[in-house]
C-alpha positions in Angstrom: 5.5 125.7 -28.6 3.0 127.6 -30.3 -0.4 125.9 -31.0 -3.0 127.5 -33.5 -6.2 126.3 -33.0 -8.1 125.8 -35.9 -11.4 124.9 -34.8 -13.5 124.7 -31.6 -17.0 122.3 -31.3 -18.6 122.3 -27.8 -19.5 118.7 -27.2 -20.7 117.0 -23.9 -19.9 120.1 -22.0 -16.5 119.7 -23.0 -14.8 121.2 -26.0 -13.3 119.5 -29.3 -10.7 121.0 -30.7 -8.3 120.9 -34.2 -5.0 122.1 -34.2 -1.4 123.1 -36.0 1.6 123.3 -34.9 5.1 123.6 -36.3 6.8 120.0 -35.2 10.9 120.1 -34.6 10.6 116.6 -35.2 8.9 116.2 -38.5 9.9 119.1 -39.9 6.7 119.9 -41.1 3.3 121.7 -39.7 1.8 118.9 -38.1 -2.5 118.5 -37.2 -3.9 117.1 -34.1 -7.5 116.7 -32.7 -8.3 116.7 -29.2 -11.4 116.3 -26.4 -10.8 118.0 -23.4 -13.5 117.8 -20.5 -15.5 120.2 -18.9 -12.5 120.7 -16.2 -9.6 119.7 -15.2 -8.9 116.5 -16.9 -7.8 113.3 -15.0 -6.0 111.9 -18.0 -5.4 111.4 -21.5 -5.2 109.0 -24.0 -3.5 109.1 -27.2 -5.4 107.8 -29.7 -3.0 106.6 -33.1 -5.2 106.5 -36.9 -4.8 104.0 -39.1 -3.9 103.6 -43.0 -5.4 106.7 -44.9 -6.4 108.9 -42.2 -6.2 111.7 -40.8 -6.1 113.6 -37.6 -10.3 114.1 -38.2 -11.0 110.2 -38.4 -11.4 109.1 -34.9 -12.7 112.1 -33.8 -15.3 112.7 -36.1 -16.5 109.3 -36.2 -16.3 106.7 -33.4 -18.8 108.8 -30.8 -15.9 109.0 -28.3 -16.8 112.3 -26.6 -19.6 111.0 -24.4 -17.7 108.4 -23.0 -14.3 110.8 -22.1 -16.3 113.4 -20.9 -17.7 110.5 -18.3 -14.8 109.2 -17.2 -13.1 112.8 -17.3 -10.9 111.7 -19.9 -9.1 113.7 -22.7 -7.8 112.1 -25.8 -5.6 113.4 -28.3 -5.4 112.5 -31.9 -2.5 113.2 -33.7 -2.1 113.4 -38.1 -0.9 109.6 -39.4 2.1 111.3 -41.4 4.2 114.4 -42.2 2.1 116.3 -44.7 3.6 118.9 -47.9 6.5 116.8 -48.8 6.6 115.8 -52.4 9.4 112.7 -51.5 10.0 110.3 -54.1 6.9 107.6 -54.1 5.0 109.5 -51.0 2.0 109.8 -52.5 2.1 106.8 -54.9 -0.2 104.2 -53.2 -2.0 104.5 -50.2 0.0 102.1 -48.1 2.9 103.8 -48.0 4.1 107.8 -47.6 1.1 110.6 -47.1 -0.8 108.9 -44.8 0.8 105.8 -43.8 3.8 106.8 -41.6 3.2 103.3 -39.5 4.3 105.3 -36.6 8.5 104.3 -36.9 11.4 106.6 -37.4 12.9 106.0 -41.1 16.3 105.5 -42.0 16.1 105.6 -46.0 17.8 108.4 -47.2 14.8 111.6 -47.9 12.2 110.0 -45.7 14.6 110.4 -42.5 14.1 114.0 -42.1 10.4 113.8 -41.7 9.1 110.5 -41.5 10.0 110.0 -37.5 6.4 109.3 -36.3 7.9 107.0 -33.3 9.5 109.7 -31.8 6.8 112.6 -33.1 4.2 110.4 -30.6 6.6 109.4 -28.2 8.7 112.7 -27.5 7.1 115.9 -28.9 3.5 115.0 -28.8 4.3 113.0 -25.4 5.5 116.6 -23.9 3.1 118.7 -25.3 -0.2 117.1 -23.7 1.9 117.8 -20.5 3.1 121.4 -21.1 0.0 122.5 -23.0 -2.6 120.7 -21.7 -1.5 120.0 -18.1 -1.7 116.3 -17.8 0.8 114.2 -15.7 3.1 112.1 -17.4 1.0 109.3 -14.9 -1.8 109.4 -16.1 -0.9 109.3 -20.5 -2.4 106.2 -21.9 -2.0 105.4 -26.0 -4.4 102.9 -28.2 -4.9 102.8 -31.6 -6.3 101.0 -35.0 -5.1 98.9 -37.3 -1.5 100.8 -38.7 -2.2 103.0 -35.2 -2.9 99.5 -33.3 0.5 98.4 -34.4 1.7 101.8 -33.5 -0.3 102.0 -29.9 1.3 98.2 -29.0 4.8 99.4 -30.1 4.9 102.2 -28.0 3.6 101.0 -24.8 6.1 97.8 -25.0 9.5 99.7 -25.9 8.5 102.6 -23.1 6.4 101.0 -20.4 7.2 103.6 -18.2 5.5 106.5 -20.0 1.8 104.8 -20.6 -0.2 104.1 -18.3 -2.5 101.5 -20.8 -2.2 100.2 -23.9 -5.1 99.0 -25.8 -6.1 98.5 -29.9 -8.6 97.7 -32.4 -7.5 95.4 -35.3 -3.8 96.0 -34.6 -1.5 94.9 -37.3 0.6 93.2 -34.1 3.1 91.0 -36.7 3.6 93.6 -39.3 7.4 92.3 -39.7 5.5 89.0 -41.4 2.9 90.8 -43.1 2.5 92.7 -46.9 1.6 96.0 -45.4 4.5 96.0 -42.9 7.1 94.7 -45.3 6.7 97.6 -47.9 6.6 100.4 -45.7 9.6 98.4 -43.3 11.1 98.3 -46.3 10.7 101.9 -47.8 11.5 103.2 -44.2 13.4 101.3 -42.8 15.6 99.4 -45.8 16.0 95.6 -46.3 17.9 94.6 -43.7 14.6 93.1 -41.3 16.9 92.5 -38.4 16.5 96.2 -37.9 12.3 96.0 -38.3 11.9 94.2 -35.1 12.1 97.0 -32.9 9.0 98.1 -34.6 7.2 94.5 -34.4 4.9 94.1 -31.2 5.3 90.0 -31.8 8.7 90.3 -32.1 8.6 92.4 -29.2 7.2 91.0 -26.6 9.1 87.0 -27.9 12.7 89.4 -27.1 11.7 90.5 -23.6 9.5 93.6 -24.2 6.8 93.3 -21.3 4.1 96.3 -20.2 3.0 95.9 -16.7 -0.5 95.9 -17.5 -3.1 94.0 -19.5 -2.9 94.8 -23.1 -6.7 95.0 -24.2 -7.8 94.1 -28.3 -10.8 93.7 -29.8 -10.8 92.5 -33.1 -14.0 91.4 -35.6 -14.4 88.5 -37.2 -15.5 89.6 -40.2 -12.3 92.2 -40.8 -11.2 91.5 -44.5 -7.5 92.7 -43.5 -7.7 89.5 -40.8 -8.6 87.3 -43.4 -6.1 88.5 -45.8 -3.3 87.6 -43.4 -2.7 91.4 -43.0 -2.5 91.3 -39.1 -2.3 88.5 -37.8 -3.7 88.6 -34.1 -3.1 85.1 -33.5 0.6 85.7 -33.7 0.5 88.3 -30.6 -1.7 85.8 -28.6 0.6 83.5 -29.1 3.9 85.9 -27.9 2.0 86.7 -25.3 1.6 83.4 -23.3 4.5 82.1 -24.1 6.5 85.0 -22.4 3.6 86.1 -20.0 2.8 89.3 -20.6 -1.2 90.0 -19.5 -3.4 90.6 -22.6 -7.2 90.1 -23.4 -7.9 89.8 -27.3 -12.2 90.1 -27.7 -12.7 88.3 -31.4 -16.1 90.3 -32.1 -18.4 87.8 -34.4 -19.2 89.4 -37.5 -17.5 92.7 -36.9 -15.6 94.4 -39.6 -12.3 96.9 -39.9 -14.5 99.9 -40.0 -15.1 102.6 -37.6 -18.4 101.0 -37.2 -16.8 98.6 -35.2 -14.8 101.1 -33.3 -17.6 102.6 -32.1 -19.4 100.0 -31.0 -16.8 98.9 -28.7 -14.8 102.2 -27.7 -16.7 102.9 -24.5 -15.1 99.7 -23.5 -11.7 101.0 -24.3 -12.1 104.3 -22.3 -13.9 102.4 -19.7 -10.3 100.2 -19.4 -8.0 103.2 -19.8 -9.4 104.9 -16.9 -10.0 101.9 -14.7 -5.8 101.4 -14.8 
């Protein structure tokens, strides 16, 4: 695979990176951010955007670098969706298309042939932090926020032999029972919601789905999208003990959805991820 590097920051003795590359999954160029250690790195960690971001979000703004380079630690930050398709309704709202590829492979006729995020994260981006950036398949963790929460949980259940740790802020964990997940479910995936449970961390973990480690969420109090029944963490909790699969959920008073909040908690994440 051939990567272009775009451009190249030195940060915390370590370097962070942007990148292209053409994707035989997506069908597209796809972007990706990364920090890589002054080194040889122990690990990495993927880390999965949210609703209207892109592969500059995370690393740009939740102050991550310090904490990586610490912990010898890379991360890896792939693009939320395809990018330089002009599909039918793609770039309509920003819940849905460009931007908002909720990490699943579609079905629906047109989005199919690009919109495979699941398998994007899972197979191509999966083997290229291992061929290009020499990381054991050991030692690859994935966590994410909010759409990328939902998208962090979902991988680490359905393949619990490829991550090492799973861990999310403000995950939508129910999206099956949720607005956001029904319209893109629906525009992905079609109407039949049988079919939207394998992409359901609730649903999940209530058919079987277990990761052998503690699952790790912090989630604010104060998120709007938690009020607005968006994502629904009790839901998860609730999976969780009844089929006992190890999680901790931290409900942060007064914190929001923002990357404020992110940052105030990530060296807690990277802190977890390397401790597994």
């Amino acid at each position: 695979m051939n990567l272009t590097p775009l451009k190249t920051h030195k940060t915390f003795q370590g370097l962070t990176q942007f990148w292209e590359h053409d994707s035989a999954v997506t069908k597209t160029k796809m972007k990706f951010s990364t920090f890589i250690p002054e080194g040889k790195a122990k690990g990495c960690v993927i880390w999965l955007s949210g609703l209207t971001c892109t592969d500059e979000n995370f690393i740009t703004k939740a102050g991550a670098q310090k904490y990586l380079a610490e912990h010898q630690l890379m991360v890896i930050c792939p693009d939320t969706s395809p990018r330089g398709l002009q599909l039918p309704g793609e770039h309509d709202t920003y819940d849905f298309g460009s931007g908002a590829g909720f990490y699943v492979d579609a079905t629906v006729d047109g989005y199919k042939d690009h919109y495979r995020m699941y398998s994007y994260v899972n197979d191509e981006l999966y083997s290229l932090i291992q061929k290009q950036f020499e990381v054991s398949a050991e030692h690859i963790s994935i966590m994410g926020h909010s759409m990328g929460g939902h998208g962090a949980l979902v991988l680490g259940l359905r393949n619990p032999g490829k991550y090492r740790s799973v861990s999310a802020f403000s995950p939508i964990v129910n999206p099956a029972q949720c607005p956001w997940g029904q319209k893109a479910f629906t525009g992905y995936l079609g109407s039949d919601a049988s079919v939207w449970s394998q992409y359901d961390a609730t649903e999940l973990v209530s058919s079987g789905a277990r990761h052998p480690a503690k699952i790790l969420i912090d989630q604010g109090t104060q998120d709007e999208f938690l009020q607005k029944g968006q994502l629904l963490t009790q839901n998860f909790e609730g999976a969780c003990k009844t089929a006992g699969q190890p999680y901790e959920v931290n409900y942060r008073e007064q914190y929001d959805h923002s990357y404020y909040f992110i940052a105030t908690f990530i060296e807690s994440h990277i802190k977890f991820h390397a401790s597994v």
